[in-house]
KEFIMAR-449170 format. One record per residue: z, y, x of N, C-alpha, C, O, CB in turn; residue in three letters. Coordinates in nm, 3 decimals, m for minus. Glycine has a CB too. Layout:
% residues N
+---------+---------+---------+---------+---------+---------+---------+---------+---------+---------+---------+---------+---------+---------+---------+--------+
:     n_Z :     n_Y :     n_X :    ca_Z :    ca_Y :    ca_X :     c_Z :     c_Y :     c_X :     o_Z :     o_Y :     o_X :    cb_Z :    cb_Y :    cb_X : residu :
+---------+---------+---------+---------+---------+---------+---------+---------+---------+---------+---------+---------+---------+---------+---------+--------+
:       Z :       Y :       X :       Z :       Y :       X :       Z :       Y :       X :       Z :       Y :       X :       Z :       Y :       X :    Ala :
...
+---------+---------+---------+---------+---------+---------+---------+---------+---------+---------+---------+---------+---------+---------+---------+--------+
***
This chain:
% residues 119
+---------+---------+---------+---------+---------+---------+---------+---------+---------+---------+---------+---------+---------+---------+---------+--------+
:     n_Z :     n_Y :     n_X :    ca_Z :    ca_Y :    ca_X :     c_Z :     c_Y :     c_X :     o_Z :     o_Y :     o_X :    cb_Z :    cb_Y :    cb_X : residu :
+---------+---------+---------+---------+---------+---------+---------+---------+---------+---------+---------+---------+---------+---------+---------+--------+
:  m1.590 :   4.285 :   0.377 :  m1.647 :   4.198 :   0.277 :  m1.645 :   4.265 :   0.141 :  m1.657 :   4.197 :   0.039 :  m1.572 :   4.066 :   0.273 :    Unk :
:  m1.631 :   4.387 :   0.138 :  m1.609 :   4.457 :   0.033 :  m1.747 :   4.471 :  m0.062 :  m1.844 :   4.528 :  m0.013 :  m1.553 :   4.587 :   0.083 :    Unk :
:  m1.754 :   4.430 :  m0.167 :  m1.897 :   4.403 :  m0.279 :  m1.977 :   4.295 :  m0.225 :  m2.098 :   4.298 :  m0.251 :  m2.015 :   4.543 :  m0.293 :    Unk :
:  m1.916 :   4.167 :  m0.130 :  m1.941 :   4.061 :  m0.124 :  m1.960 :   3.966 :  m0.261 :  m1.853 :   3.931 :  m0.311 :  m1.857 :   4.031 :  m0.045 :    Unk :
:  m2.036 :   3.936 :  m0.302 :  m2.062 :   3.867 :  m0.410 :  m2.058 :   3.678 :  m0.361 :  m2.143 :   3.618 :  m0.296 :  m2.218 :   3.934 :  m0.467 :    Unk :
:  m1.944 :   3.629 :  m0.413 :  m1.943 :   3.468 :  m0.375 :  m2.020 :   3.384 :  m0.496 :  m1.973 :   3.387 :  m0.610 :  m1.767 :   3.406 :  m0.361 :    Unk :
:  m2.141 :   3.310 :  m0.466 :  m2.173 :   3.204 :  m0.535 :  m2.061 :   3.103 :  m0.589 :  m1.949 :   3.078 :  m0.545 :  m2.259 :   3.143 :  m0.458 :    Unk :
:  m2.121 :   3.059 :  m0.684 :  m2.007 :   2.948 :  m0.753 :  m2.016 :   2.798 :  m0.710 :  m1.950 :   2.709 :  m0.764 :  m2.025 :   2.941 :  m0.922 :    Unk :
:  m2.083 :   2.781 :  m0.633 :  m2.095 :   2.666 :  m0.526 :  m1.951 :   2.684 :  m0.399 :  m1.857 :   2.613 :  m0.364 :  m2.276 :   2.689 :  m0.439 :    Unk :
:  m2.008 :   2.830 :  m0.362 :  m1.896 :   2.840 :  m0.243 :  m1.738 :   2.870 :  m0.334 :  m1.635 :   2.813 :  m0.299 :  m1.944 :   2.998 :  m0.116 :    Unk :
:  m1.744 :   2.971 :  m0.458 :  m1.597 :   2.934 :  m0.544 :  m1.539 :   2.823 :  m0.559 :  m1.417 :   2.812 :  m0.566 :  m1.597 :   2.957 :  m0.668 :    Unk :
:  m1.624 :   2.723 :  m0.565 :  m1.578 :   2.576 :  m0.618 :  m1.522 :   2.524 :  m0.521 :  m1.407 :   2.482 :  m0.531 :  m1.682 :   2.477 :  m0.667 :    Unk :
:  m1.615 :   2.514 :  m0.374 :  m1.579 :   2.467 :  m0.317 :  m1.448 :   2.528 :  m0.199 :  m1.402 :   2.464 :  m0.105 :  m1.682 :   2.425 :  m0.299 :    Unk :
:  m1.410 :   2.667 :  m0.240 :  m1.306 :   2.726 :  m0.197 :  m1.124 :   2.643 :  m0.256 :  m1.009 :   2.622 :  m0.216 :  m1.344 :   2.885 :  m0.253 :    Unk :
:  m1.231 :   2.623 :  m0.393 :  m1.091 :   2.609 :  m0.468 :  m1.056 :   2.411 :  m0.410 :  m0.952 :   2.360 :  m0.367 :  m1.123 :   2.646 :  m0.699 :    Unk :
:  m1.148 :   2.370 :  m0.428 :  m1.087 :   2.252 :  m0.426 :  m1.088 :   2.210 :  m0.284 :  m1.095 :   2.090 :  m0.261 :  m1.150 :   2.157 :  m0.518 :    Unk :
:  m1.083 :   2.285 :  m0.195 :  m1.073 :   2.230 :  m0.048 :  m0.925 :   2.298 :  m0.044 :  m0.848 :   2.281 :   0.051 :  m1.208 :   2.288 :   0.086 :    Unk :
:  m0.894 :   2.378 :  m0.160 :  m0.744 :   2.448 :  m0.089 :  m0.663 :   2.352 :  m0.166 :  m0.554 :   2.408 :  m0.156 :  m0.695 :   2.641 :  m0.126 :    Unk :
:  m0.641 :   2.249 :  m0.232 :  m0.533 :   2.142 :  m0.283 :  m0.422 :   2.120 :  m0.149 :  m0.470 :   2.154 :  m0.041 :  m0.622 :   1.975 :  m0.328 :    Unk :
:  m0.367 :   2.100 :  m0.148 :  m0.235 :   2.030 :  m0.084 :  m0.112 :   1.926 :  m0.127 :  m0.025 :   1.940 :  m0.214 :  m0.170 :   2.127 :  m0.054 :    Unk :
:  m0.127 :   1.863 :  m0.073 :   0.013 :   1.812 :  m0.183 :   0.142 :   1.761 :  m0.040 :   0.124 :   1.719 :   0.074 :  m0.051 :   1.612 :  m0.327 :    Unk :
:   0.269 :   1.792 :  m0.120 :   0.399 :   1.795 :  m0.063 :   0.388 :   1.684 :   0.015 :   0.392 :   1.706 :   0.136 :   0.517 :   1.794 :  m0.157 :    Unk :
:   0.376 :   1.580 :  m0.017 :   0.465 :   1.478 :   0.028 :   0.344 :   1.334 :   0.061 :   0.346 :   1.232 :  m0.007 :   0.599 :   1.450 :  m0.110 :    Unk :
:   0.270 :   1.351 :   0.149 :   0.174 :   1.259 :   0.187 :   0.252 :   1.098 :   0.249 :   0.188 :   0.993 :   0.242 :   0.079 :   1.347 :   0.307 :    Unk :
:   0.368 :   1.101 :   0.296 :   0.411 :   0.949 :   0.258 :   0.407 :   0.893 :   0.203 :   0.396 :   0.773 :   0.226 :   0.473 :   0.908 :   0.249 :    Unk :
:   0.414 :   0.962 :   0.065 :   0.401 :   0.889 :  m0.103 :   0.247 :   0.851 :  m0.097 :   0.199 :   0.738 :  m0.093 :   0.437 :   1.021 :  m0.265 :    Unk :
:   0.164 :   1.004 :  m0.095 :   0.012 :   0.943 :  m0.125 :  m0.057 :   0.931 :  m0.032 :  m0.175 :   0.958 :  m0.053 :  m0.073 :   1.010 :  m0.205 :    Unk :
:  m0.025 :   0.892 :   0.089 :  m0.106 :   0.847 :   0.206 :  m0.203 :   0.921 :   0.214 :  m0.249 :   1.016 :   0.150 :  m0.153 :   0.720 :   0.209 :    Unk :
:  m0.230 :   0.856 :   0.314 :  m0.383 :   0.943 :   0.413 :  m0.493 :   0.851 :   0.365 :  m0.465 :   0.731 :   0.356 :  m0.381 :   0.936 :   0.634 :    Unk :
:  m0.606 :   0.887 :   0.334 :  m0.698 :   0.773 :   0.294 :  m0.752 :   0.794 :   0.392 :  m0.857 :   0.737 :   0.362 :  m0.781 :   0.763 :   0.171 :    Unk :
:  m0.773 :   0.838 :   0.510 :  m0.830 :   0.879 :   0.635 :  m0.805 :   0.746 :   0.712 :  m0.887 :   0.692 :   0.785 :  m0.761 :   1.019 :   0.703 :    Unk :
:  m0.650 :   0.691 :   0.679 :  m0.621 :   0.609 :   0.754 :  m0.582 :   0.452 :   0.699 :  m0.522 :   0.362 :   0.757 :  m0.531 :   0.675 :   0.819 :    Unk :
:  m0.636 :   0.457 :   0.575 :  m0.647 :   0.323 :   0.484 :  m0.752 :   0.271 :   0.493 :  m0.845 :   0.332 :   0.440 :  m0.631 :   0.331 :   0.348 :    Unk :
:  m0.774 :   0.177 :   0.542 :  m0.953 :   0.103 :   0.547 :  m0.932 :  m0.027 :   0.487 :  m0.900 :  m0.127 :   0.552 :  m1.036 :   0.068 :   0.727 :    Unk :
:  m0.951 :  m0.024 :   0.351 :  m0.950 :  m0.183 :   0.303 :  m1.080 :  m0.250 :   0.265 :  m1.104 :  m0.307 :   0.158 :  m0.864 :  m0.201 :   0.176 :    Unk :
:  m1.173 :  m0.231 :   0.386 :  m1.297 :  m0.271 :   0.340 :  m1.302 :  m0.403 :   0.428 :  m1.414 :  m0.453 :   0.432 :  m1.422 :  m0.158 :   0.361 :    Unk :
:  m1.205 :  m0.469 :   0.498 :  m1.186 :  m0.580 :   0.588 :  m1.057 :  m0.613 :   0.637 :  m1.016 :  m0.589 :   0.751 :  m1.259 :  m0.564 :   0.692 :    Unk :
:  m0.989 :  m0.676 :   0.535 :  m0.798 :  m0.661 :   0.558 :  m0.787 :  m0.807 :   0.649 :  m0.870 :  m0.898 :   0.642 :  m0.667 :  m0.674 :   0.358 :    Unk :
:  m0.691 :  m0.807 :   0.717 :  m0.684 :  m0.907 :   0.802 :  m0.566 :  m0.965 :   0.771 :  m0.489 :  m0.872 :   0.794 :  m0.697 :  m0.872 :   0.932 :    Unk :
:  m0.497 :  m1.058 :   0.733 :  m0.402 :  m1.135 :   0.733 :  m0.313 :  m1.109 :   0.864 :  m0.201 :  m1.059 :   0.864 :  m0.455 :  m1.266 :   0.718 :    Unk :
:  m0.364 :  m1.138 :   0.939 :  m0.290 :  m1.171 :   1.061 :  m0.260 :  m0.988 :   1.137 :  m0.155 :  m0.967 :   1.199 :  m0.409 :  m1.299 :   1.173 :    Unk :
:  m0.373 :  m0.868 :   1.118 :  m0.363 :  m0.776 :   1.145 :  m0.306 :  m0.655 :   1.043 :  m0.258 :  m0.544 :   1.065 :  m0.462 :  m0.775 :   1.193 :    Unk :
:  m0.334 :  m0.728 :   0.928 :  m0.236 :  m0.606 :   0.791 :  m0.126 :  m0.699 :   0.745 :  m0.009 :  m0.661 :   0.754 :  m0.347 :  m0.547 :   0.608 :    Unk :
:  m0.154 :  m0.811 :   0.699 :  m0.059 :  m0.814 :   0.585 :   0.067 :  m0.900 :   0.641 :   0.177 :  m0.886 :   0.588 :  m0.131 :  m0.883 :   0.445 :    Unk :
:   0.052 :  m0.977 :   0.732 :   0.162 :  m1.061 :   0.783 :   0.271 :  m0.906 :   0.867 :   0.393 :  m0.890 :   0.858 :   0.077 :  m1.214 :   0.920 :    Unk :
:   0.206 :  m0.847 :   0.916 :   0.270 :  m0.703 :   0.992 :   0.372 :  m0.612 :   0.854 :   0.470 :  m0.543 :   0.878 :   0.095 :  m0.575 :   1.058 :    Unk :
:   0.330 :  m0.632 :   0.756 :   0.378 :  m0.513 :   0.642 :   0.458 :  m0.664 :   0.570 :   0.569 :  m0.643 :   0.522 :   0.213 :  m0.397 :   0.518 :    Unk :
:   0.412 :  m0.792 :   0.564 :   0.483 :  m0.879 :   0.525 :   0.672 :  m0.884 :   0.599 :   0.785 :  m0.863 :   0.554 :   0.381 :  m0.999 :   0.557 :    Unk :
:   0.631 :  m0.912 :   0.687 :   0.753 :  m0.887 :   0.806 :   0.819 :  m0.757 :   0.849 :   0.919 :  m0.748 :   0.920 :   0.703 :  m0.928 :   0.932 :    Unk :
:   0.763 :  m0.679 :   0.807 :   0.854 :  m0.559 :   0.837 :   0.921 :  m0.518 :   0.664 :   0.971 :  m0.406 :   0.652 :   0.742 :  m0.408 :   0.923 :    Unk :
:   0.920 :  m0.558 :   0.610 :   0.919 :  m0.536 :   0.444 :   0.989 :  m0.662 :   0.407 :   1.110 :  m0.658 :   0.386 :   0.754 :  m0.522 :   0.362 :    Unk :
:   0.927 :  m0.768 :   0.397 :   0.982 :  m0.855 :   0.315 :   1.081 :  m1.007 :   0.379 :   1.151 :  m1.089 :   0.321 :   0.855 :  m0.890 :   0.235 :    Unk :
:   1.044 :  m0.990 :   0.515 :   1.091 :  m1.133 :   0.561 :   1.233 :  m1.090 :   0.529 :   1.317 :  m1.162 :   0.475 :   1.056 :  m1.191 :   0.734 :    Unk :
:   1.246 :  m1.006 :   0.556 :   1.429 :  m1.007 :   0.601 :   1.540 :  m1.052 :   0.557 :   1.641 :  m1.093 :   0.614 :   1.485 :  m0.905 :   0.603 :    Unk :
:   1.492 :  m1.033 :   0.366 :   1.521 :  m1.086 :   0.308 :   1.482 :  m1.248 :   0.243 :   1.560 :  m1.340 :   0.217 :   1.524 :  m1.005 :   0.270 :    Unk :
:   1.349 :  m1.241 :   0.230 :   1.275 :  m1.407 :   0.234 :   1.211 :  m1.439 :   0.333 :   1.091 :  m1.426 :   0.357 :   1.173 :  m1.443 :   0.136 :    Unk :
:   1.327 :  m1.498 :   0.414 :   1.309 :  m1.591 :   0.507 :   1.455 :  m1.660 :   0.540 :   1.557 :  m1.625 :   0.480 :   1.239 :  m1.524 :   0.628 :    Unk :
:   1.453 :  m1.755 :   0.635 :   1.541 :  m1.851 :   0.662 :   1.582 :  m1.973 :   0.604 :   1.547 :  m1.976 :   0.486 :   1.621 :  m1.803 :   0.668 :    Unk :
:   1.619 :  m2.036 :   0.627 :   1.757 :  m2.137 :   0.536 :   1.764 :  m2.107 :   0.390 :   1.726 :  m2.186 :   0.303 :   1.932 :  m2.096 :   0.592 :    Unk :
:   1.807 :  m2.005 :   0.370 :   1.864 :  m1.956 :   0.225 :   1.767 :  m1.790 :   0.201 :   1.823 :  m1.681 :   0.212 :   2.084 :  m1.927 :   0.239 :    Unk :
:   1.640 :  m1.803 :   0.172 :   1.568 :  m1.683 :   0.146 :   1.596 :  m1.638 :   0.023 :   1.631 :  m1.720 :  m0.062 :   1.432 :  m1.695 :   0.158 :    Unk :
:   1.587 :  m1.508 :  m0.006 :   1.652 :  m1.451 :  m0.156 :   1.594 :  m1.493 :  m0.286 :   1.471 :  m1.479 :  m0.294 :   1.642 :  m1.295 :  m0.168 :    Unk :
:   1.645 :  m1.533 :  m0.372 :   1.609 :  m1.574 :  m0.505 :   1.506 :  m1.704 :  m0.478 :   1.427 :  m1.758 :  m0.555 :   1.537 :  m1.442 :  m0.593 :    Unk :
:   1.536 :  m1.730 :  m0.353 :   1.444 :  m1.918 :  m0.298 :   1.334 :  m1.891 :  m0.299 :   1.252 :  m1.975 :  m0.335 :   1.443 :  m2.076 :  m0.402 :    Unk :
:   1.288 :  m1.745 :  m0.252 :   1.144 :  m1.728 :  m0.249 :   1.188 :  m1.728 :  m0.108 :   1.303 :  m1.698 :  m0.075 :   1.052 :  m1.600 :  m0.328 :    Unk :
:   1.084 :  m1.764 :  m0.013 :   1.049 :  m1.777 :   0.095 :   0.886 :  m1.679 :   0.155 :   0.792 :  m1.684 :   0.075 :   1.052 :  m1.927 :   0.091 :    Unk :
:   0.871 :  m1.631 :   0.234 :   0.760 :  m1.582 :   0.294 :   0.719 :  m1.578 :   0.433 :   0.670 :  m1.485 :   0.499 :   0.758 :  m1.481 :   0.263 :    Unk :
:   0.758 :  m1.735 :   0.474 :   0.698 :  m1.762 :   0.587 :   0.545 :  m1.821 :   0.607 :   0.498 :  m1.932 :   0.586 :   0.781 :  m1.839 :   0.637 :    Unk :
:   0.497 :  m1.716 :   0.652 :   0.331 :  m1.849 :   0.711 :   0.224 :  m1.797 :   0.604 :   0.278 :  m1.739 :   0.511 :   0.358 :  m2.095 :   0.668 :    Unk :
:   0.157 :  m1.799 :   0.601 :   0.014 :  m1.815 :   0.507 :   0.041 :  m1.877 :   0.375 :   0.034 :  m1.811 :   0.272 :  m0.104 :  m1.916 :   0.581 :    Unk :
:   0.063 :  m1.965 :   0.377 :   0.068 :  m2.083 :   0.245 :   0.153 :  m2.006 :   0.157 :   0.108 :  m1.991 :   0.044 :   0.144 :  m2.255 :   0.278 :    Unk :
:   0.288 :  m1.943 :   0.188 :   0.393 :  m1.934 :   0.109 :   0.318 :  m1.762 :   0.060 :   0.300 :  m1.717 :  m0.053 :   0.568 :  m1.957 :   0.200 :    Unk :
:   0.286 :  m1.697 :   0.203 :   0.274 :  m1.588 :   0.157 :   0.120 :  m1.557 :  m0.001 :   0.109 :  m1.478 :  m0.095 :   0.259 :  m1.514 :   0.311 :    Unk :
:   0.056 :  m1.643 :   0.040 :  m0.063 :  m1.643 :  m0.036 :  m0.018 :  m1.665 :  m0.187 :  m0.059 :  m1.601 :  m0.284 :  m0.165 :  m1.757 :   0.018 :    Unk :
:   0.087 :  m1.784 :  m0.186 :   0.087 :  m1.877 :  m0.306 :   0.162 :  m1.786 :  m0.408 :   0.135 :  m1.794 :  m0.527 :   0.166 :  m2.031 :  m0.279 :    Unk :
:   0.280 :  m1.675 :  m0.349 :   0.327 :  m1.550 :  m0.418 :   0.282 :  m1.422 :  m0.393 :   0.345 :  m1.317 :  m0.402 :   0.449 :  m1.536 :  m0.402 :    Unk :
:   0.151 :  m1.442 :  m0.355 :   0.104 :  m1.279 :  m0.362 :   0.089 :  m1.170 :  m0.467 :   0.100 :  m1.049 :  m0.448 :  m0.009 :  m1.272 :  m0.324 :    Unk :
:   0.059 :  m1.235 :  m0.587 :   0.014 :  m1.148 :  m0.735 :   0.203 :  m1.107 :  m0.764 :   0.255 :  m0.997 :  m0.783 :  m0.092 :  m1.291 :  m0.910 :    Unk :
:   0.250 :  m1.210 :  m0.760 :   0.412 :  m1.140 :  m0.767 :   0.466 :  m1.047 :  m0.701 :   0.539 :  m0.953 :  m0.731 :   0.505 :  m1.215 :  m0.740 :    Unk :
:   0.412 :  m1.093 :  m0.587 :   0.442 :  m0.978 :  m0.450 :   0.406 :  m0.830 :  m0.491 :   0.489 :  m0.739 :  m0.493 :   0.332 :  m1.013 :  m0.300 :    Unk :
:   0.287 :  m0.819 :  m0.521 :   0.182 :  m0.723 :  m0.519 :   0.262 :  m0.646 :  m0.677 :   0.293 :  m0.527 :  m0.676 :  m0.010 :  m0.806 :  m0.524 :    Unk :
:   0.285 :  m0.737 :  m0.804 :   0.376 :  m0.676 :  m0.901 :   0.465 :  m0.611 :  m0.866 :   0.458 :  m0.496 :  m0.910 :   0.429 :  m0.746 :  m0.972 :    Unk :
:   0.578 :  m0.640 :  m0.783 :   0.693 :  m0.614 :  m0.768 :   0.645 :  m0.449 :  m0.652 :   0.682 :  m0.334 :  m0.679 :   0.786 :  m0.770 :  m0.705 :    Unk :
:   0.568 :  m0.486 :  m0.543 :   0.545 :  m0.381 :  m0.484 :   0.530 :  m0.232 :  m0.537 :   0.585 :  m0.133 :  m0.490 :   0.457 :  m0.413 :  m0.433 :    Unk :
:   0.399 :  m0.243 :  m0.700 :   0.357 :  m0.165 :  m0.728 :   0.454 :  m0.115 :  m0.884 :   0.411 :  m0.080 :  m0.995 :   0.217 :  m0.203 :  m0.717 :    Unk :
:   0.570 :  m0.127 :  m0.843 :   0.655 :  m0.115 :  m0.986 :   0.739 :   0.053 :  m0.953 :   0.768 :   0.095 :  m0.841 :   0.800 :  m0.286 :  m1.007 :    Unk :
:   0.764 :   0.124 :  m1.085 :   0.848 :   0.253 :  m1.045 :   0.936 :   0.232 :  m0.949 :   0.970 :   0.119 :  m0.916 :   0.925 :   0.312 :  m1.150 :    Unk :
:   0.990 :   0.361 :  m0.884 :   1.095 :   0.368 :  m0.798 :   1.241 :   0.317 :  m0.845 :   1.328 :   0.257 :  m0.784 :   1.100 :   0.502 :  m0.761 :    Unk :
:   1.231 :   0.370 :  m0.988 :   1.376 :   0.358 :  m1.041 :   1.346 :   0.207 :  m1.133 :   1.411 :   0.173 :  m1.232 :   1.435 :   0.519 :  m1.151 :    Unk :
:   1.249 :   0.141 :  m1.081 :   1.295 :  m0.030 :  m1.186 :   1.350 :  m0.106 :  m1.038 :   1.345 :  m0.076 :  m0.919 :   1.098 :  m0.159 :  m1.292 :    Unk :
:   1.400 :  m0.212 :  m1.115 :   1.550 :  m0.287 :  m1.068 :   1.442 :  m0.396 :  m0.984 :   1.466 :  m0.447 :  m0.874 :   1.688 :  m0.373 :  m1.229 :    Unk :
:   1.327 :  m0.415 :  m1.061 :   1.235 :  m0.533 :  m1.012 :   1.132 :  m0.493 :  m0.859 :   1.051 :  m0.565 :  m0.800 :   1.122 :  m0.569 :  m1.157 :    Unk :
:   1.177 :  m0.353 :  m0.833 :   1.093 :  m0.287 :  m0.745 :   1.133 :  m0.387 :  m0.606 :   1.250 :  m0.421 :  m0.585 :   1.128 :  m0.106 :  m0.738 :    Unk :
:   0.994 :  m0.434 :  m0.496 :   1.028 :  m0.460 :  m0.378 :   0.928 :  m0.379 :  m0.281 :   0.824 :  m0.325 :  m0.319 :   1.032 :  m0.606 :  m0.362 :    Unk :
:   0.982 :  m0.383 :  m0.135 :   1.137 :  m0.371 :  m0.144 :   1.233 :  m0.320 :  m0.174 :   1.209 :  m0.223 :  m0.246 :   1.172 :  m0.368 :  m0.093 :    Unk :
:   1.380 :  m0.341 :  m0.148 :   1.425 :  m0.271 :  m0.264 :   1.515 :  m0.151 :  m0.199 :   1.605 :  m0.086 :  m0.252 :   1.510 :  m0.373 :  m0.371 :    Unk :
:   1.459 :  m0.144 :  m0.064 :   1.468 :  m0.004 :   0.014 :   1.366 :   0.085 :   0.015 :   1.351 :   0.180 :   0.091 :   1.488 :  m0.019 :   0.144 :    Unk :
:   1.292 :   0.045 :  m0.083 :   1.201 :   0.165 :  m0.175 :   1.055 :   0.149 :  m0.165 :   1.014 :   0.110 :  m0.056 :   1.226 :   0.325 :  m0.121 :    Unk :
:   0.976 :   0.170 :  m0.248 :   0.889 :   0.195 :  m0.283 :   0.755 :   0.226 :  m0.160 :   0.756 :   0.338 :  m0.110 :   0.936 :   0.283 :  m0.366 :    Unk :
:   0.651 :   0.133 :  m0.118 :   0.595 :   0.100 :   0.014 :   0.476 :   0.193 :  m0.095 :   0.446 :   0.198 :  m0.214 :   0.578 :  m0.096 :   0.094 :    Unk :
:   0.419 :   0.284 :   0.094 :   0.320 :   0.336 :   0.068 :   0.189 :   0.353 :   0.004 :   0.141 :   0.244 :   0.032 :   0.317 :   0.338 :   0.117 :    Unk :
:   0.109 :   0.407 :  m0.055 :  m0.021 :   0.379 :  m0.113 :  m0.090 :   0.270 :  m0.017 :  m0.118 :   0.156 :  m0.053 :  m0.110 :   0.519 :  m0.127 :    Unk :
:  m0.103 :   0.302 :   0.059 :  m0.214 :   0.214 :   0.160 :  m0.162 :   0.093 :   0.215 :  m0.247 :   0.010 :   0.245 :  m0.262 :   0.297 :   0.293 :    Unk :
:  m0.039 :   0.063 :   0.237 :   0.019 :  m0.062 :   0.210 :  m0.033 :  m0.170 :   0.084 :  m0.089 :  m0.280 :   0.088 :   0.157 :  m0.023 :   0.188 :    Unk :
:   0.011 :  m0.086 :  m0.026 :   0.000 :  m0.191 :  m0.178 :  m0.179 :  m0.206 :  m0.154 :  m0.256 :  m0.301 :  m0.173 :   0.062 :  m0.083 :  m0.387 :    Unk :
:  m0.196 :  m0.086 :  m0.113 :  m0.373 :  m0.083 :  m0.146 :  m0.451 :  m0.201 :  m0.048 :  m0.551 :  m0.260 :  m0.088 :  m0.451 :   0.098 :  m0.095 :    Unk :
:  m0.393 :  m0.224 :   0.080 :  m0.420 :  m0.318 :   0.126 :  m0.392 :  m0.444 :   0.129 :  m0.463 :  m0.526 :   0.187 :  m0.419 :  m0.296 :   0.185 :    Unk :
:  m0.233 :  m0.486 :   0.037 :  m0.250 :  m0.625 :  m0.008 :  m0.324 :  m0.657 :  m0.113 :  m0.357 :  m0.772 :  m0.142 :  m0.142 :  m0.678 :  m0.035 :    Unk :
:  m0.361 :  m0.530 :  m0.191 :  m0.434 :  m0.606 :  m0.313 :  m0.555 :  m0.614 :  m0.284 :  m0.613 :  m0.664 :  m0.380 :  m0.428 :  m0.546 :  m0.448 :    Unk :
:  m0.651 :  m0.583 :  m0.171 :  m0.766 :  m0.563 :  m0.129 :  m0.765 :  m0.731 :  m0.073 :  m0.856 :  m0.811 :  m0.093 :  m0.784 :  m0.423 :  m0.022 :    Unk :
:  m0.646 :  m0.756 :  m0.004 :  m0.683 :  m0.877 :   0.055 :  m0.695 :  m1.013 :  m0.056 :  m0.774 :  m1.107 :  m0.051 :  m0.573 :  m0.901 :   0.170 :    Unk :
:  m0.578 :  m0.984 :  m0.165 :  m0.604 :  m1.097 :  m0.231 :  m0.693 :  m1.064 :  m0.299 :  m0.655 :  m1.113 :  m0.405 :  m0.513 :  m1.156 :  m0.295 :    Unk :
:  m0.819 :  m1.000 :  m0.330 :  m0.912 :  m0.961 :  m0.418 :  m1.027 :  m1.060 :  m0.323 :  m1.115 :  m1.127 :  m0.376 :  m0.933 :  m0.775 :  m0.441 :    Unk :
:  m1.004 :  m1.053 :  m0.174 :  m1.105 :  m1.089 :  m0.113 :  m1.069 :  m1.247 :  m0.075 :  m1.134 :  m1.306 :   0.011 :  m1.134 :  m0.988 :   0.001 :    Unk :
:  m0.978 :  m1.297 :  m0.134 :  m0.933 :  m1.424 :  m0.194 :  m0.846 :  m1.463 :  m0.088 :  m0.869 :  m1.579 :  m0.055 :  m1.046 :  m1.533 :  m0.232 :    Unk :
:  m0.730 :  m1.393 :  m0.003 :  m0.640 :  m1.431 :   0.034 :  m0.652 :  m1.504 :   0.171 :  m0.566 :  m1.583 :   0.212 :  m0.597 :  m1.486 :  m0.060 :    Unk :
:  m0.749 :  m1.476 :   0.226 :  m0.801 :  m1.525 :   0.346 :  m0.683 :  m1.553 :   0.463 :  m0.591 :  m1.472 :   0.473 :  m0.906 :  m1.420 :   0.392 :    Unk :
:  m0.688 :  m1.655 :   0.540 :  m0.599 :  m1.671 :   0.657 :  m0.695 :  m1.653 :   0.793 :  m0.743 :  m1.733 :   0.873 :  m0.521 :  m1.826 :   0.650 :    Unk :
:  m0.698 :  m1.526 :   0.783 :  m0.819 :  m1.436 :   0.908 :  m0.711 :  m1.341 :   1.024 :  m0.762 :  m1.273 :   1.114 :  m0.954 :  m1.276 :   0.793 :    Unk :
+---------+---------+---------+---------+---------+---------+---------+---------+---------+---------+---------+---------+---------+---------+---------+--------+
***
């Protein structure tokens, strides 16, 4: 390839196909985020319950928030969705075993955008 001359179409597109980044847990796969049809019953009750019941739910749920069912979960979602999308190191962060993936937050806020549907 020696006195190969590269266009700046193919430079460009050398350079920015070579990005990488460390730590794709943090910034997810958008390959595998589809929030163009969030399902209650198939996204958010699943990431609701593995995340948040554990603590709000039962008898005595934490700070008397509760997140059983549709109704409860809907009626604190914008709080939910605050607390989700807060730094690692604030005190208000949930849950508070750390900081839930891009495509998680990205898909509760997709759902209450699409007005919180019980689908």
């Amino acid at each position: 390839m020696k006195g190969q001359k590269w266009s700046p179409l193919a430079l460009a597109l050398l350079v920015l196909t070579g990005c990488t980044y460390d730590n794709l847990q943090t910034l997810g796969d958008p390959r595998d985020c589809d929030t163009f049809e969030v399902s209650y019953g198939m996204d958010i009750l699943p990431l609701v319950s593995d995340h948040c019941q554990g603590c709000h739910s039962g008898a005595a749920p934490s700070a008397g928030i509760g997140f059983e069912g549709h109704a409860e979960i809907a009626s604190n979602a914008e709080n939910m969705l605050d607390r989700m999308g807060r730094a690692p190191d604030d005190n208000l962060l949930m849950p508070q075993s750390g900081k839930l993936d891009s495509c998680s937050i990205a898909l509760f806020s997709a759902w209450i955008n699409a007005g919180k549907p019980n689908n």
